[in-house]
N, C-alpha and C positions, 0 to 999 in steps of 0.2 A: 632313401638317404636324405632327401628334399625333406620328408618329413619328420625324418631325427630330429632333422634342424631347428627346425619350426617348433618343435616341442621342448626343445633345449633351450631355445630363446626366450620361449613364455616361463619355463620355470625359471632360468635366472632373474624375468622380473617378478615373479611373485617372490621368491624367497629377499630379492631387494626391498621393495616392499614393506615383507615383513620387518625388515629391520629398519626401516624408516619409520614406521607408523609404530617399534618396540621405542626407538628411540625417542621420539615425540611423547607419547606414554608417560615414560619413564620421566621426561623432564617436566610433565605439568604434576607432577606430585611433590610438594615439598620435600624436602629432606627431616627427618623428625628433629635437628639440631637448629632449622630455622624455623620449625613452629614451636617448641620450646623458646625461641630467641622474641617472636613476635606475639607472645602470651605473657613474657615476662612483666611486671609492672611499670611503670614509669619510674626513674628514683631521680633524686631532690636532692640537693648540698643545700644548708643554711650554714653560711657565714657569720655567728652572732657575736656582735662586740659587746663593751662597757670600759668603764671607765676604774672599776671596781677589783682592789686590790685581789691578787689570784689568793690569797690567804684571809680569806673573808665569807663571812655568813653568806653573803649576798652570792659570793664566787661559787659557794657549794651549792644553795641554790638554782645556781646555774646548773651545776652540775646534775642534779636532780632532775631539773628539766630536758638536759640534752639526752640522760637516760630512759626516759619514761616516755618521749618521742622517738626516738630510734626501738624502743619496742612496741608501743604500740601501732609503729606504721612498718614490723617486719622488718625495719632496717633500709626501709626506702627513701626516708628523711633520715639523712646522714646532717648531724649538726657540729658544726667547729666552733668549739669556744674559745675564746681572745679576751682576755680578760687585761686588766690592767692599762688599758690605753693602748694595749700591741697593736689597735687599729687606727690609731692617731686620737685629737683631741676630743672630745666631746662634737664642739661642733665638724669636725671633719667625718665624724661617724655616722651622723644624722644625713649630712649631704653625701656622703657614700649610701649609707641605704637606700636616699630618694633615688637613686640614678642606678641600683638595685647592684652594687660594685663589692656590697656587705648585705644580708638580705635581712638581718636580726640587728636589733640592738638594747639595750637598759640602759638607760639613762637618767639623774634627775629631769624631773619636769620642768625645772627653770630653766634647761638645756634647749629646750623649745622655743622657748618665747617671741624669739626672733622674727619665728616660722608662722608658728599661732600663738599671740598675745593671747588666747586666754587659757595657754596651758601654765600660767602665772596666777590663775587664781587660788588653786593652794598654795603659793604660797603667800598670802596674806598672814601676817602674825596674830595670832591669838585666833588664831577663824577655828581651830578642832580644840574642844575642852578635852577630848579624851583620846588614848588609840581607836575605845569602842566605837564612839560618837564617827570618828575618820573612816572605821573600817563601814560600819553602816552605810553610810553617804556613800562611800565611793564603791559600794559592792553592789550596790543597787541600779534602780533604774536611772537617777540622777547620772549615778558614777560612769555609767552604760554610756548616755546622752556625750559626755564628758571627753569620753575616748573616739567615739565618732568624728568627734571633730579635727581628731590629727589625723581623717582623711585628705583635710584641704591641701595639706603638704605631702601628698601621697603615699602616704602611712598606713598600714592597719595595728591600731595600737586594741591588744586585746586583755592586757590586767594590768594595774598595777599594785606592783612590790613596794618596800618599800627601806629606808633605812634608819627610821624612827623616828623622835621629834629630836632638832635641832638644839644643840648648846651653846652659849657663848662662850668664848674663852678668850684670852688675851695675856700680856705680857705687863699686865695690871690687876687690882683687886678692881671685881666686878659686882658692885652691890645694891645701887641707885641710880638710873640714868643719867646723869649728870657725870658719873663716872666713862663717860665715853667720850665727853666734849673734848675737841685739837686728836683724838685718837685715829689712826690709818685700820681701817679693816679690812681686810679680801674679802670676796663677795664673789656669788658667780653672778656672768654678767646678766643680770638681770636686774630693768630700771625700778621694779618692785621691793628689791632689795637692798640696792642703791640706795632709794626713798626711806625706806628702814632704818639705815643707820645717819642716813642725813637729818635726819626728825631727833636724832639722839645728839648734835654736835659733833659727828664723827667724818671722815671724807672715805669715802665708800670705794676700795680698788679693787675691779675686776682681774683676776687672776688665774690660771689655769691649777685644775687640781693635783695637777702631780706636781708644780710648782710653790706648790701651798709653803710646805717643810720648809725649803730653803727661805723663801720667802719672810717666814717667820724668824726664822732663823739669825736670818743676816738683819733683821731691823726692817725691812722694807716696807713691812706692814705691822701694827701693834698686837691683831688680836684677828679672829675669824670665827665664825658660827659654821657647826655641823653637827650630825649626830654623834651619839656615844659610838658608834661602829667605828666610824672615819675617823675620830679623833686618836681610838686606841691604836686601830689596822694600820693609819696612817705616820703613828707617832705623834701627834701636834703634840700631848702633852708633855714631851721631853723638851719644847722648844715656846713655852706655854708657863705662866707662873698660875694662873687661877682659871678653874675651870666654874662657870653658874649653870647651874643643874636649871634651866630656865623652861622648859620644852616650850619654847615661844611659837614653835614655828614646825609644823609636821613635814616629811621629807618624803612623797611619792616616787616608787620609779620607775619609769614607764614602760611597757615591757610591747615594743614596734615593730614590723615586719614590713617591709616593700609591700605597698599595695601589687604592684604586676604578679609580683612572687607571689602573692599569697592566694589572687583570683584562680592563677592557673597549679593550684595544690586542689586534689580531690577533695571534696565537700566531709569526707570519713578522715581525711590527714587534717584539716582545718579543726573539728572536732578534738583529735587528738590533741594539737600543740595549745588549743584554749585549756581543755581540760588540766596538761600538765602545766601551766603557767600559772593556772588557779592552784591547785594542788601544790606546788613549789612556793608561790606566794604564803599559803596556810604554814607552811613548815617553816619559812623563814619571818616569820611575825614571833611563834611561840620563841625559837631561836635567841629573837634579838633581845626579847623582853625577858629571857634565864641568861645571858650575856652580860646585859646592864650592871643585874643588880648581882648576880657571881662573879663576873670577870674584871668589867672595867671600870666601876668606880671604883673597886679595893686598889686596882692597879692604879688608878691616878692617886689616889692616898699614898700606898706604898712610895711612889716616884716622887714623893714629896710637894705637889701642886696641893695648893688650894681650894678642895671643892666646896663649893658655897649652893645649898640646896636652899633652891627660892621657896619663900613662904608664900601664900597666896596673898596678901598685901606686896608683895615685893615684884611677883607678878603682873598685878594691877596695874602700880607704878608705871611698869615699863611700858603695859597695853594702852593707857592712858596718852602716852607720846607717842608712839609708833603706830598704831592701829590705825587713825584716820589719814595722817600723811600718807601713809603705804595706799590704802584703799581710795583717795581721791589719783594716783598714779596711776595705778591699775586701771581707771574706768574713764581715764584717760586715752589710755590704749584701745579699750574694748570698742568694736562696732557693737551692733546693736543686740547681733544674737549671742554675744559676748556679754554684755549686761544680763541679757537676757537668763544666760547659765549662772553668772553670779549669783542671780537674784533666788535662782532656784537651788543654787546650793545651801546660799543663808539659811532657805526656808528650810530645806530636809533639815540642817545642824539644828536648828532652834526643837524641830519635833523632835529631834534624834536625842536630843540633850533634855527636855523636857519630858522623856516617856524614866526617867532615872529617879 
């Protein structure tokens, strides 16, 4: 009997045991729903603003872009577009990005300037003879050099777009510099631009772009420079007596990412969002240039505005006044590796312009 016992004891602990050491087992195996969970990829929100009417070349653009990111990263870079200022001003978008609040943005380049003076040296007037001459420079290794530098405001700026060369317009016939003197113009604030229309007699007001219209509108300003895009997308020519087909002034835009964000994006997702930013760039140039000459100067004709297509003496004219005021401003601004890019950009336009 003593030894039933004995033998009934030992079997209860082995058969515990067993189920101690099944239990144990069983828990150092994953569950196939958490290795599934921990194989998954990492995935990404991009926040990307602008400034840029939602019913615009530039908007669809976008649109192109957010498509050809989300597929080529599987849908791991999920991108939100905000177009229209839905993310505040211009400058509120820039400093949202740097503090990574927005992780994208498009912008003009003179939007910059503040941050990095020499993302102002496009816009010096008369500096591209051509879109080609603009696209060369800036696609190149110059143009490379160029966007590096909106690292110092911790940016990774990887193409820029763009929204064609710049027009004057105003609530006057525009046809000889002299024609601007006692005149108010909006300007984005940029002191490059400012210098621009100060060199013409005119007093330069900084005003935001969604305020333009009204602005115009109401008298508060006489006249403002933008491309054919902005002009139509925006309306100005309803609020606009003459429009000068002048392309004085080419219009980059710069297409930024939060430097944090973008370090900690896979090296194959980083690949993808250049690639489609270039490829969206290409589509929105051909765009703007069947735009111009199909859509919106018939449409400023039709609206009854005065479009005045500059001759290249008329041209001149303007370059002759506004070119070196503007460009002693600028290099004002510039530290020295700032001169430095000027100097290098002159040089590509002159070979770029010279191989024609």
């Amino acid at each position: 009997m003593k030894i039933k016992k004995v033998l009934f004891s030992l079997m209860a602990v082995v058969i515990a045991s067993v189920f101690v050491l099944a239990g144990c087992g069983g828990g150092s195996k994953p569950a196939p729903e958490a290795k599934k969970e921990a194989e998954k990829p990492k995935q990404f929100v991009m926040k990307f603003g602008s400034v840029e009417p939602a019913v615009s070349p530039q908007h669809e653009a976008e649109k192109k872009f957010k498509e050809a990111v989300e597929k080529g990263t599987n849908g791991n870079v999920k991108v939100e577009l905000y177009p229209a200022s839905q993310l505040g001003n211009a400058r509120a978008q820039i400093e949202a990005t740097q503090l990574n609040t927005q992780q994208g943005v498009l912008l003009p380049n003179s939007n910059f300037t503040g941050f990095y003076p020499a993302a102002s040296i496009t816009d010096l007037p008369f500096l591209f003879p051509s879109r080609e001459v603009a696209y060369k420079v800036t696609d190149g290794e110059v143009g490379e050099e160029y966007l590096k530098g909106f690292e110092k405001m911790g940016l990774r700026a990887v193409a820029l777009w763009e929204s064609g060369f710049k027009q004057f317009s105003g609530n006057f016939d525009i046809n000889k510099p002299e024609d601007y003197k006692g005149k108010k113009i909006r300007v984005m604030e940029n002191p490059v631009l400012i210098a621009q229309f100060q060199s013409l007699g005119a007093s330069a007001i900084p005003i935001n772009f969604a305020e333009t219209y009204n602005s115009l509108q109401q008298g508060v300003v006489d006249g403002q420079e933008n491309p054919m895009s902005s002009i139509y997308k925006m309306k100005f020519h309803e609020v606009q007596k003459c429009i000068a087909i002048s392309d004085h002034g080419w219009l980059p835009l710069v297409v930024a990412f939060n430097k944090g964000f973008w370090d900690g994006l896979p090296k194959e997702y980083q690949d993808v969002i250049v690639k489609a930013a270039k490829d969206s760039r290409t589509w929105l140039r051909a765009e703007l240039q069947k735009l111009e000459k199909d859509e919106y100067i018939p449409a400023f004709k039709k609206a009854g505005v005065n479009v005045v297509e500059f001759t290249p003496q008329q041209k001149e004219a303007f370059s002759v006044v506004v070119k070196e005021p503007s460009k002693a401003k600028l290099q004002s601004m510039l530290d020295d590796s700032g001169k430095a890019m000027l100097t290098k950009i002159e040089a590509k336009i002159k070979e770029e312009a010279g191989k024609k």
